[in-house]
C-alpha positions as a Markdown table, in Angstrom:
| # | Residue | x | y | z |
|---|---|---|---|---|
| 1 | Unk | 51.9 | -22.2 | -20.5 |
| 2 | Unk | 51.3 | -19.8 | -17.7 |
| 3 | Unk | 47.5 | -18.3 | -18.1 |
| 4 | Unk | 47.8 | -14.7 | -16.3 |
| 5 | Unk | 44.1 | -13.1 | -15.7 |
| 6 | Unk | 44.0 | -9.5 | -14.7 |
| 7 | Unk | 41.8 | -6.2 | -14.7 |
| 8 | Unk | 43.8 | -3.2 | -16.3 |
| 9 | Unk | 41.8 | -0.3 | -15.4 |
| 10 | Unk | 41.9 | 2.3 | -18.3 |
| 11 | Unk | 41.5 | 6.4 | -18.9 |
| 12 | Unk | 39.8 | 7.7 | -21.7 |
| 13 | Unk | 36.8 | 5.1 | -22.3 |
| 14 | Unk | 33.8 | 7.9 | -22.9 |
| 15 | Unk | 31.6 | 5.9 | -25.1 |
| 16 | Unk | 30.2 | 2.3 | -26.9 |
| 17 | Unk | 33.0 | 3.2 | -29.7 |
| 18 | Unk | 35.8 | 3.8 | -27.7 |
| 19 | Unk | 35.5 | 0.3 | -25.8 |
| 20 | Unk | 35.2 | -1.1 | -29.9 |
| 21 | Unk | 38.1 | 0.7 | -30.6 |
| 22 | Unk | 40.3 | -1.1 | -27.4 |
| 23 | Unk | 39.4 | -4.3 | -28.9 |
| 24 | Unk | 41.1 | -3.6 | -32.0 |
| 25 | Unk | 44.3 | -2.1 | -30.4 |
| 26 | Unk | 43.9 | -5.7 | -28.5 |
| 27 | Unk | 42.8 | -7.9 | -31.6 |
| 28 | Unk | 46.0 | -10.6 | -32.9 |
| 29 | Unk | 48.3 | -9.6 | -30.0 |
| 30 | Unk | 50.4 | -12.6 | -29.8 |
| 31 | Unk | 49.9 | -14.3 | -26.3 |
| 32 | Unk | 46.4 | -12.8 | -25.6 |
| 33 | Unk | 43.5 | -15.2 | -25.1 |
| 34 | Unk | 40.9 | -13.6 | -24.0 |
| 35 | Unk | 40.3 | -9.2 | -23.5 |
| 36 | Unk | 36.8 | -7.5 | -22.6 |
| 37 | Unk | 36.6 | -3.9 | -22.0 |
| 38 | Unk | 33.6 | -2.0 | -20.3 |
| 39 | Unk | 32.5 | 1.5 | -20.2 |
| 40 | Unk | 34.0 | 2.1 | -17.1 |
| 41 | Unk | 37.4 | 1.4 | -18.3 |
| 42 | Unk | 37.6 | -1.8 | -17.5 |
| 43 | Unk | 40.0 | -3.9 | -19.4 |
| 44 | Unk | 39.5 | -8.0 | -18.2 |
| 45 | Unk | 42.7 | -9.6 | -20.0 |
| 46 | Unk | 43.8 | -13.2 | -19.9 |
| 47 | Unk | 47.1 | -14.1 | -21.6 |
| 48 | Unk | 49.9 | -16.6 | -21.7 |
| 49 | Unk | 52.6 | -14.8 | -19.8 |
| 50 | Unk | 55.5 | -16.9 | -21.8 |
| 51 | Unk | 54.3 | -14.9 | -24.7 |
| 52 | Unk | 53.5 | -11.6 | -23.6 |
| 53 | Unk | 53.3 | -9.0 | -20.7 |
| 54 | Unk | 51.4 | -7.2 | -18.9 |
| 55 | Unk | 53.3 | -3.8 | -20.2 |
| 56 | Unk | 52.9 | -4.7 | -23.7 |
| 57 | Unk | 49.4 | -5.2 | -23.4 |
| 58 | Unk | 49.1 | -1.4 | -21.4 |
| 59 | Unk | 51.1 | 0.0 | -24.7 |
| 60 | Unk | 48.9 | -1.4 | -27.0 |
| 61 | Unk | 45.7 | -0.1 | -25.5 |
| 62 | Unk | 48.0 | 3.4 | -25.4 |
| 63 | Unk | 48.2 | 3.0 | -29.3 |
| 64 | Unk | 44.3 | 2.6 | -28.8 |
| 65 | Unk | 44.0 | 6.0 | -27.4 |
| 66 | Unk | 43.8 | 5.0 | -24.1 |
| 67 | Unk | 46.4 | 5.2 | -20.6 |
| 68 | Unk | 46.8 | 2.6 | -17.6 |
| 69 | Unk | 44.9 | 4.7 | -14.7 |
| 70 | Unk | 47.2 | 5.9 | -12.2 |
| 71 | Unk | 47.5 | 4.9 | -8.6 |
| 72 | Unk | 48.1 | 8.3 | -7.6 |
């Protein structure tokens, strides 16, 4: 098992409910061991990268309401 940790910065975090809300669109994903978000849209993620991705964690905090920030 490879252990990936990473910050996924976020769009669309306004308030305490919308960092709640993350954490459901987060909650049970296979291969996720660990996931704080922040009110600044910070996502902290730690997963097992044999189970899941980096992408598939990005589209489930897009079901959540909320987008990867952009570089540009």
């Amino acid at each position: 098992m490879a252990t990936v940790t990473e910050t996924i910065e976020v769009t669309g975090v306004k308030c305490e409910r919308c960092v709640m809300r993350l954490g459901k669109a987060l909650e049970g994903h296979d291969g996720l061991l660990a996931a704080n978000a922040t009110l600044m849209g910070q996502v902290f993620v730690t997963y097992d990268d044999a189970k899941t991705t980096r992408s598939a964690l990005i589209a489930a905090l897009a079901e959540g309401g909320c987008r990867e920030r952009s570089a540009c």
